[in-house]
Backbone as CSV, one residue per row, in Angstrom:
resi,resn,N_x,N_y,N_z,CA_x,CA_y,CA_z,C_x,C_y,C_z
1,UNK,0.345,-11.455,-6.661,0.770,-10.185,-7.224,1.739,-9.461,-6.298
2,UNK,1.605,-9.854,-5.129,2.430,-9.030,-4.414,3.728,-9.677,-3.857
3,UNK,4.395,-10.496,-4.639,5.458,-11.480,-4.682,6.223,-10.767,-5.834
4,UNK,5.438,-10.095,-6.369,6.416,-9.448,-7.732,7.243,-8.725,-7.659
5,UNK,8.348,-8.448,-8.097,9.516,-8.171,-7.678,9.806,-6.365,-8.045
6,UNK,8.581,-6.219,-8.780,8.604,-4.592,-9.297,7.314,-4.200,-8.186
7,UNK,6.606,-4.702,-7.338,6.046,-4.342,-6.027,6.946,-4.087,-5.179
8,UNK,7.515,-5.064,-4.558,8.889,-5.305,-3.963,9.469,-3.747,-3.741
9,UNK,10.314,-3.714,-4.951,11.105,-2.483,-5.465,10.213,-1.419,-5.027
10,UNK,9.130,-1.061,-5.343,8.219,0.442,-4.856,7.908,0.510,-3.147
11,UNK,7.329,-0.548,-2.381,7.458,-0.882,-1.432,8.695,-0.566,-0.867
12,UNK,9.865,-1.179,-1.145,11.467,-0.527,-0.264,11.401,0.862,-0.302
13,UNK,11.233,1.298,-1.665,11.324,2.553,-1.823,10.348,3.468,-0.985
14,UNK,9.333,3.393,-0.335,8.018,3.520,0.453,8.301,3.525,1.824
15,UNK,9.477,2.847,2.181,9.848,2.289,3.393,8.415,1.446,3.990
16,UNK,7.622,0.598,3.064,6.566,-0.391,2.789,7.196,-1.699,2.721
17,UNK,6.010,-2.416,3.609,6.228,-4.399,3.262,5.354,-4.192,1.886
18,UNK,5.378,-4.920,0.900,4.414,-5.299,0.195,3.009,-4.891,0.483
19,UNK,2.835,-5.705,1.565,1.255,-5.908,1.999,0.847,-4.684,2.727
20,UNK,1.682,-3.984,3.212,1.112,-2.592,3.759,1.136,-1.683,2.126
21,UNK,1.903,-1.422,1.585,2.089,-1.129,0.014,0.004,-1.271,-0.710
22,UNK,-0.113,-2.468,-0.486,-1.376,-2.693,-0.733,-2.501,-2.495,-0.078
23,UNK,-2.142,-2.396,1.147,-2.991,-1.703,2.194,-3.208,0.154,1.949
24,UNK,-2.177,0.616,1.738,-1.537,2.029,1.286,-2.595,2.628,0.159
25,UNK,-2.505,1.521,-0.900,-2.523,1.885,-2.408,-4.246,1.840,-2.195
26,UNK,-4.766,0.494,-1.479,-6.296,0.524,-1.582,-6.738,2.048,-1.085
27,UNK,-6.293,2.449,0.553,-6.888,3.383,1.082,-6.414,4.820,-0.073
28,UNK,-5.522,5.262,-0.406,-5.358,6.254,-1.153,-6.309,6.475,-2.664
29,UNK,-6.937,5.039,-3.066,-7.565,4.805,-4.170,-9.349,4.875,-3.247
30,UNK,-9.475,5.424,-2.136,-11.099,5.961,-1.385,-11.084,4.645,-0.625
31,UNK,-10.736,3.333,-0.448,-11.618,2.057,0.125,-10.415,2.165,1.595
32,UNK,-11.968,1.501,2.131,-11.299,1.095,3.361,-11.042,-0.177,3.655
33,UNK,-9.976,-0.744,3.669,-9.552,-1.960,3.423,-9.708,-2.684,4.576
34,UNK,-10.503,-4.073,4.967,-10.499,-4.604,6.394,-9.170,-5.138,7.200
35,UNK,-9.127,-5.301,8.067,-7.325,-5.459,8.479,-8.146,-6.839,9.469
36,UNK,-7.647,-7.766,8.969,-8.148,-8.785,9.933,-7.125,-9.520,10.359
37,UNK,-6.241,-8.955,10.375,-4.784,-9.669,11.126,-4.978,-9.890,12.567
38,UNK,-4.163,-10.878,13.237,-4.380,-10.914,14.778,-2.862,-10.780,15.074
39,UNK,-1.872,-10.337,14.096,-0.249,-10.116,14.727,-0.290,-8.729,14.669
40,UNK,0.244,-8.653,16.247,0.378,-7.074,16.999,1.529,-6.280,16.284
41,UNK,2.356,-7.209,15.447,3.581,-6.527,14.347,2.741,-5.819,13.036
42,UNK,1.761,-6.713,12.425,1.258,-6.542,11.133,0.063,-5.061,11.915
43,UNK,0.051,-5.108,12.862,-1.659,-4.656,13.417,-0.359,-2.863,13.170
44,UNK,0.075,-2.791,13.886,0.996,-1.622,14.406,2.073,-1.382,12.573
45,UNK,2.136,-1.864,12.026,2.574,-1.649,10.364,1.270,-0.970,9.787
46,UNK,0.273,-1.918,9.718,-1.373,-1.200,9.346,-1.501,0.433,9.908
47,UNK,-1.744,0.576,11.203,-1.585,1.476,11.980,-0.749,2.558,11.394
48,UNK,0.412,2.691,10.975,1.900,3.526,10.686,1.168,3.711,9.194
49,UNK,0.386,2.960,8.276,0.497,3.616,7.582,-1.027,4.660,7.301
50,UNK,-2.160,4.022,7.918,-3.048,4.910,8.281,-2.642,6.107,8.571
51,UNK,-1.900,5.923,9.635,-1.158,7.492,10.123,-0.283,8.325,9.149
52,UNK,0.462,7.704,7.999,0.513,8.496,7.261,-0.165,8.981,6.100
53,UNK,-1.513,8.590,6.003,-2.251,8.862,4.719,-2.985,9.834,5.289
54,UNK,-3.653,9.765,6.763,-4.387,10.861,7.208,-3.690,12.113,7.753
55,UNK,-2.396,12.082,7.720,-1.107,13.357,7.904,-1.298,14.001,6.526
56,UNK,-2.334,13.486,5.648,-1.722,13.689,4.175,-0.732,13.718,3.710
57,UNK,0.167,12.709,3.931,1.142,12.591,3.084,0.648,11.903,1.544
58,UNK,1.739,12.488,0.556,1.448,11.858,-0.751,2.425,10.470,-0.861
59,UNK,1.542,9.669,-0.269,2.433,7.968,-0.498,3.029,7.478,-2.058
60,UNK,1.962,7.718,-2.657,1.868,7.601,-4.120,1.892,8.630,-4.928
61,UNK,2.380,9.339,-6.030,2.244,10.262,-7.592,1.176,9.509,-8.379
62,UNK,0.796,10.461,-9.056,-0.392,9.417,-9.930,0.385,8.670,-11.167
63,UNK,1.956,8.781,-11.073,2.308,7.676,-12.186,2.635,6.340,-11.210
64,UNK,2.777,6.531,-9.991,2.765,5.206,-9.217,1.311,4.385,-9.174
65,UNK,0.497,5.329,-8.884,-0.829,4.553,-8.761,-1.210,3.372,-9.912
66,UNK,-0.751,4.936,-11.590,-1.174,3.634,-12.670,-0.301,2.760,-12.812
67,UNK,1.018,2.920,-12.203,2.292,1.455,-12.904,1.687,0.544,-11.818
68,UNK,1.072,0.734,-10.458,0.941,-0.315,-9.325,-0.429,-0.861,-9.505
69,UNK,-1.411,-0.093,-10.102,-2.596,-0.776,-10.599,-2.726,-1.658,-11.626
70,UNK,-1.574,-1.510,-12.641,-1.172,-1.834,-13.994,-0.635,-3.727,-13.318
71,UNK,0.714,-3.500,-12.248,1.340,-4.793,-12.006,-0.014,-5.374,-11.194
72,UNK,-0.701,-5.195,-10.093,-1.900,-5.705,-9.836,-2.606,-6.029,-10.830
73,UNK,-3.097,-5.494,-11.675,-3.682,-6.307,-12.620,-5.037,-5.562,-12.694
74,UNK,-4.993,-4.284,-12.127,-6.234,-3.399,-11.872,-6.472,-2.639,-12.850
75,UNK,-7.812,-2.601,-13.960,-7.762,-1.919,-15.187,-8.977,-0.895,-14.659
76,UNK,-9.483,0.434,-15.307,-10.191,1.079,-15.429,-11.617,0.754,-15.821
């Protein structure tokens, strides 16, 4: 799912990889997502965006949440 090219697109726009995008989207949706990476690049991306969800920034609008839950494949 996260090869899709309308992830992709929201992610750039995010100044997001994909996979932080999904890292992003879990924590803003309450979960705490496990980070079991061992690259000090991916570890410090994880990191940057923690730091901006607990700044409260609004990463997501709630029409991003449902179009990005929608391409995930995440229903109600």
């Amino acid at each position: 799912a996260l090869a899709r090219p309308e992830i992709a697109k929201i992610a750039d726009g995010k100044d997001l990889t994909p996979q932080t995008l999904m890292y992003a989207f879990m924590m803003s949706m309450g979960h705490t997502p496990l980070d079991g990476t061992t690259s000090k690049v991916h570890m410090m991306e994880d990191i940057a965006v923690m730091e901006r969800i607990q700044s409260e920034e609004e990463i997501f609008n709630p029409s991003e949440m449902e179009e990005i839950a929608f391409l995930l494949g995440i229903t109600k």
